[in-house]
Short mmCIF file of the C-alpha atoms (twelve columns), coordinates in Angstrom:
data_MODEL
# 
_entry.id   MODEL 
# 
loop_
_atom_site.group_PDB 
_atom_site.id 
_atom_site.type_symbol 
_atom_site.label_atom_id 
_atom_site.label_alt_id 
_atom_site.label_comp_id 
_atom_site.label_asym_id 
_atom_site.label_seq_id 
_atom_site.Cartn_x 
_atom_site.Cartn_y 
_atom_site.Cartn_z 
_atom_site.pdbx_PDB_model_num 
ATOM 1   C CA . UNK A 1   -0.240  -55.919 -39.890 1 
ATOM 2   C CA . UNK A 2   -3.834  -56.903 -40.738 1 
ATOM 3   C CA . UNK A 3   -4.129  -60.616 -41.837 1 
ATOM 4   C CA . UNK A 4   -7.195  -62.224 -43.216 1 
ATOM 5   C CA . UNK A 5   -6.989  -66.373 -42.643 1 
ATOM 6   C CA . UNK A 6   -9.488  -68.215 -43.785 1 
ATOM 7   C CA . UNK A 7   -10.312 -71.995 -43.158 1 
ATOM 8   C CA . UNK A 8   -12.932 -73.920 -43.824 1 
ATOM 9   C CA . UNK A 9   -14.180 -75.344 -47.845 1 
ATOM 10  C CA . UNK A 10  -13.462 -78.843 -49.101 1 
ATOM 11  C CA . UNK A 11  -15.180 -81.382 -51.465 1 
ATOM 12  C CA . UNK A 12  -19.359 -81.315 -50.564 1 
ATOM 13  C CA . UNK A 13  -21.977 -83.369 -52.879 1 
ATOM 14  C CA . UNK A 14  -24.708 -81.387 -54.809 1 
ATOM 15  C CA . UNK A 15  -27.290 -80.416 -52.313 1 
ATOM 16  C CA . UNK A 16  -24.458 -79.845 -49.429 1 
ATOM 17  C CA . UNK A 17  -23.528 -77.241 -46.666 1 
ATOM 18  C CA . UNK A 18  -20.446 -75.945 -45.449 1 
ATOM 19  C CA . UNK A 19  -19.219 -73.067 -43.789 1 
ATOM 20  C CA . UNK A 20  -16.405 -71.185 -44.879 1 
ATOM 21  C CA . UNK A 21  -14.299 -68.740 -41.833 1 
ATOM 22  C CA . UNK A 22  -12.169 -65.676 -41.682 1 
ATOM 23  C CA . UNK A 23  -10.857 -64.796 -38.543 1 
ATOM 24  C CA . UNK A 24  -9.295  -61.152 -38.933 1 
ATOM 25  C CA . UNK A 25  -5.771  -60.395 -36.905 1 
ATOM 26  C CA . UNK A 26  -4.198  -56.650 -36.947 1 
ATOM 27  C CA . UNK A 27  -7.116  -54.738 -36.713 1 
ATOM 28  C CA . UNK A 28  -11.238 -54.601 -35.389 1 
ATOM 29  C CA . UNK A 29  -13.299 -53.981 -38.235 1 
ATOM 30  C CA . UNK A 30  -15.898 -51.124 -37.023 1 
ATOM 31  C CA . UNK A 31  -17.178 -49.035 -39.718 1 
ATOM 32  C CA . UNK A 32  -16.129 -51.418 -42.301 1 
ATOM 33  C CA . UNK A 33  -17.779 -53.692 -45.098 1 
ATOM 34  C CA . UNK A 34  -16.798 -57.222 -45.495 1 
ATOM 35  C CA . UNK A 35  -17.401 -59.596 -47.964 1 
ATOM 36  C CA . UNK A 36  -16.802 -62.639 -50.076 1 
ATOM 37  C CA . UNK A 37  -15.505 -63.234 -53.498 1 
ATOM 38  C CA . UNK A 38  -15.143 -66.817 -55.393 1 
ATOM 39  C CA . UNK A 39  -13.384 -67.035 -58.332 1 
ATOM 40  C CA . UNK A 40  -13.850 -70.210 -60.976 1 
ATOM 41  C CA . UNK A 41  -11.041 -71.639 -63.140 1 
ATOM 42  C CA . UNK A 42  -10.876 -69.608 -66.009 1 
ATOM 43  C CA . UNK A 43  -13.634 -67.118 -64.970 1 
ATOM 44  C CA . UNK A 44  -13.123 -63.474 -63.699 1 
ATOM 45  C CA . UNK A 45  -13.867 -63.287 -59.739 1 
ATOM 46  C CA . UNK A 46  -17.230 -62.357 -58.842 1 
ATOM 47  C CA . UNK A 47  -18.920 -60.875 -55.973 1 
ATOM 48  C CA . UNK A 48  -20.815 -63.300 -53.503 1 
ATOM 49  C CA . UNK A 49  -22.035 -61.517 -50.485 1 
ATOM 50  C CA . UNK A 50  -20.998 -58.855 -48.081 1 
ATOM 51  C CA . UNK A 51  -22.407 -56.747 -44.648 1 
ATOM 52  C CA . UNK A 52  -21.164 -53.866 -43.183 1 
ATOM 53  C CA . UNK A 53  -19.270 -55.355 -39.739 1 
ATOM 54  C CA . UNK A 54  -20.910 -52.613 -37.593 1 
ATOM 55  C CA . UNK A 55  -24.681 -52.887 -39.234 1 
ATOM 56  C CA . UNK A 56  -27.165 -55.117 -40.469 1 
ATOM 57  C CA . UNK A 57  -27.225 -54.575 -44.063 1 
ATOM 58  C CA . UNK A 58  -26.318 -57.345 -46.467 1 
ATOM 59  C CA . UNK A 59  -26.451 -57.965 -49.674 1 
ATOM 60  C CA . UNK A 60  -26.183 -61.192 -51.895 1 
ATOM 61  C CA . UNK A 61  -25.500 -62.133 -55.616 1 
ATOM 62  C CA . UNK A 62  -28.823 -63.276 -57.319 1 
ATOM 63  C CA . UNK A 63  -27.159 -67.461 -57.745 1 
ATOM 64  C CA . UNK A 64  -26.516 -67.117 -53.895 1 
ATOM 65  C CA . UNK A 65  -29.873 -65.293 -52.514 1 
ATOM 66  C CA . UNK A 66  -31.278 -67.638 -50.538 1 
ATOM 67  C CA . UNK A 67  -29.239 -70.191 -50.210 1 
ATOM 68  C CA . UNK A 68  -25.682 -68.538 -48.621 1 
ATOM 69  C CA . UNK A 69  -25.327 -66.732 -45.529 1 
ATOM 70  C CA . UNK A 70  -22.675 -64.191 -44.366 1 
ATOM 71  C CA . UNK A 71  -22.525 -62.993 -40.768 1 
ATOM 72  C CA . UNK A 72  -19.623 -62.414 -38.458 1 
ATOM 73  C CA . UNK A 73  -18.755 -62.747 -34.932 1 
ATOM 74  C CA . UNK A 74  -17.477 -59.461 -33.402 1 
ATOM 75  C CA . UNK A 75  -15.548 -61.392 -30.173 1 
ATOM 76  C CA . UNK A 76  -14.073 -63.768 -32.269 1 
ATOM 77  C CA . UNK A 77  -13.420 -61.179 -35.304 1 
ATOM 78  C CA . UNK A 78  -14.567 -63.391 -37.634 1 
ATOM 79  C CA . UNK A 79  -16.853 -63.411 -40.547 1 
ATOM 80  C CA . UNK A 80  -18.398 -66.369 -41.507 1 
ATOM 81  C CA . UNK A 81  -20.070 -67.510 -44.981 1 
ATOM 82  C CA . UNK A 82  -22.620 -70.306 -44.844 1 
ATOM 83  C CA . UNK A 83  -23.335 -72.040 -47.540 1 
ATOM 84  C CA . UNK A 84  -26.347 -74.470 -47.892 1 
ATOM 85  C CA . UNK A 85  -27.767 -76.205 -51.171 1 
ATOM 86  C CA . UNK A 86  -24.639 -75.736 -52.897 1 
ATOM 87  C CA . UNK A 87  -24.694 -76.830 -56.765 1 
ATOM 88  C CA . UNK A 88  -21.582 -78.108 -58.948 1 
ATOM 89  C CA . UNK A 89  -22.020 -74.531 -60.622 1 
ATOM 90  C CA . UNK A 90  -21.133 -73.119 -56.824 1 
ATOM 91  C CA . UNK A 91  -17.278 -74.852 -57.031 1 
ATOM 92  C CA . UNK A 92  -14.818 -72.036 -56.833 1 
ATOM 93  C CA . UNK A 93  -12.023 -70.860 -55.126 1 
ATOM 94  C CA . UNK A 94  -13.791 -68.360 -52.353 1 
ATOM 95  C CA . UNK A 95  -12.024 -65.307 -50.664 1 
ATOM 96  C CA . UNK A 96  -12.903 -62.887 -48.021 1 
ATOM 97  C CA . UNK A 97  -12.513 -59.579 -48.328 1 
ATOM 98  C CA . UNK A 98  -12.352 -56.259 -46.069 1 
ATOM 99  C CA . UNK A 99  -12.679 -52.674 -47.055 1 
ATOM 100 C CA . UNK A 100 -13.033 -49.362 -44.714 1 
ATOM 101 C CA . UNK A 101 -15.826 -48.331 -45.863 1 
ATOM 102 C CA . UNK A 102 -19.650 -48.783 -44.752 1 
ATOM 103 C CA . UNK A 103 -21.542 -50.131 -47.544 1 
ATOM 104 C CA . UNK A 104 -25.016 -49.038 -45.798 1 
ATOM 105 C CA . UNK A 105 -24.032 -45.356 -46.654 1 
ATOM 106 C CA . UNK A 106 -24.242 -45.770 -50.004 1 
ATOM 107 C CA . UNK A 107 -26.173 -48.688 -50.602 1 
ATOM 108 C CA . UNK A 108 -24.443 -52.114 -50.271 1 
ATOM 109 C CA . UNK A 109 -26.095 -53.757 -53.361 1 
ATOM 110 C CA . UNK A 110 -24.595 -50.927 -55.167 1 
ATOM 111 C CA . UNK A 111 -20.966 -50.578 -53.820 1 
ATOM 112 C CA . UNK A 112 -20.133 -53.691 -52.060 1 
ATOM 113 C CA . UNK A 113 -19.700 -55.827 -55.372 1 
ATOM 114 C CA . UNK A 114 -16.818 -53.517 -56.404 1 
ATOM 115 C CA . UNK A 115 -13.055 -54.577 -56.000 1 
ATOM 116 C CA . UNK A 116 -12.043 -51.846 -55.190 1 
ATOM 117 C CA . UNK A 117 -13.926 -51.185 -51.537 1 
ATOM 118 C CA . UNK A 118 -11.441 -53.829 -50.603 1 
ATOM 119 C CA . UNK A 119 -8.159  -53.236 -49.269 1 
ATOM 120 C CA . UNK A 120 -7.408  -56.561 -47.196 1 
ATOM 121 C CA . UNK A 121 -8.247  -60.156 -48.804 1 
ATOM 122 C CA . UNK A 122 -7.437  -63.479 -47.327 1 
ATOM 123 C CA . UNK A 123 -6.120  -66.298 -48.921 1 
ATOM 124 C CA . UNK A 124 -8.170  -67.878 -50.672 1 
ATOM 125 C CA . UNK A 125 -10.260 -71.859 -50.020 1 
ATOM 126 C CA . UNK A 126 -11.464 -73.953 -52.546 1 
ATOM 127 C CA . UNK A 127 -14.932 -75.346 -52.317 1 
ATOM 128 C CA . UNK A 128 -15.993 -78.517 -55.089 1 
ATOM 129 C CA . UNK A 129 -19.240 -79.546 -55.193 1 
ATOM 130 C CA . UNK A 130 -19.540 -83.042 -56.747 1 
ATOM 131 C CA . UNK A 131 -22.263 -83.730 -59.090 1 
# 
């Protein structure tokens, strides 16, 4: 059974970093795309970043570019989401996401937003950025 667990998030003043986690159990992740999600109270949930686990290519929402990261660590089967600068606009609840599919074949910034490339999701962590 394929679990995404994430940890990481918590309360972070405007200007902050912190570094969200999800370690991936039940499966590697070759050939995949993973991503992140946040979703605000009373807002729809809306694409943050992603990168195809086997590849390079990433891609970012404009309000992030520049200021998040997402990478993973293949011995640790882990992707990681780092988030620097953060603004009170940035407070969410954030979830990972994996989907078998490689982004890079069909462009990432094109594909990667889209629910439905996702077929495993973790949890869920709440980051609040303070004013």
């Amino acid at each position: 059974q394929v679990q995404l667990v994430q940890s990481g998030g918590g309360l972070v003043q405007t200007g902050g970093s912190l570094r969200l986690s999800c370690a991936a159990s039940g499966r590697t992740f070759s050939g995949y795309t993973v991503g992140w999600f946040r979703q605000a109270p009373g807002k729809e949930r809306e694409f943050v970043a992603a990168r195809t686990w086997s590849g390079g290519s990433t891609t970012y929402a404009d309000s992030v570019k520049g200021r998040f990261t997402i990478s993973r660590d293949t011995a640790e089967n882990t992707v990681y989401l780092q988030l620097n600068s953060l603004k009170p606009e940035d407070t969410s609840v954030y979830y990972c996401a994996a989907g078998p599919v490689d982004c890079s074949a069909f462009g990432c910034h094109g594909v990667a937003p889209r629910f439905g490339m996702y077929n495993y999701w973790g949890q869920g962590t709440q980051v609040t950025v303070s004013s």
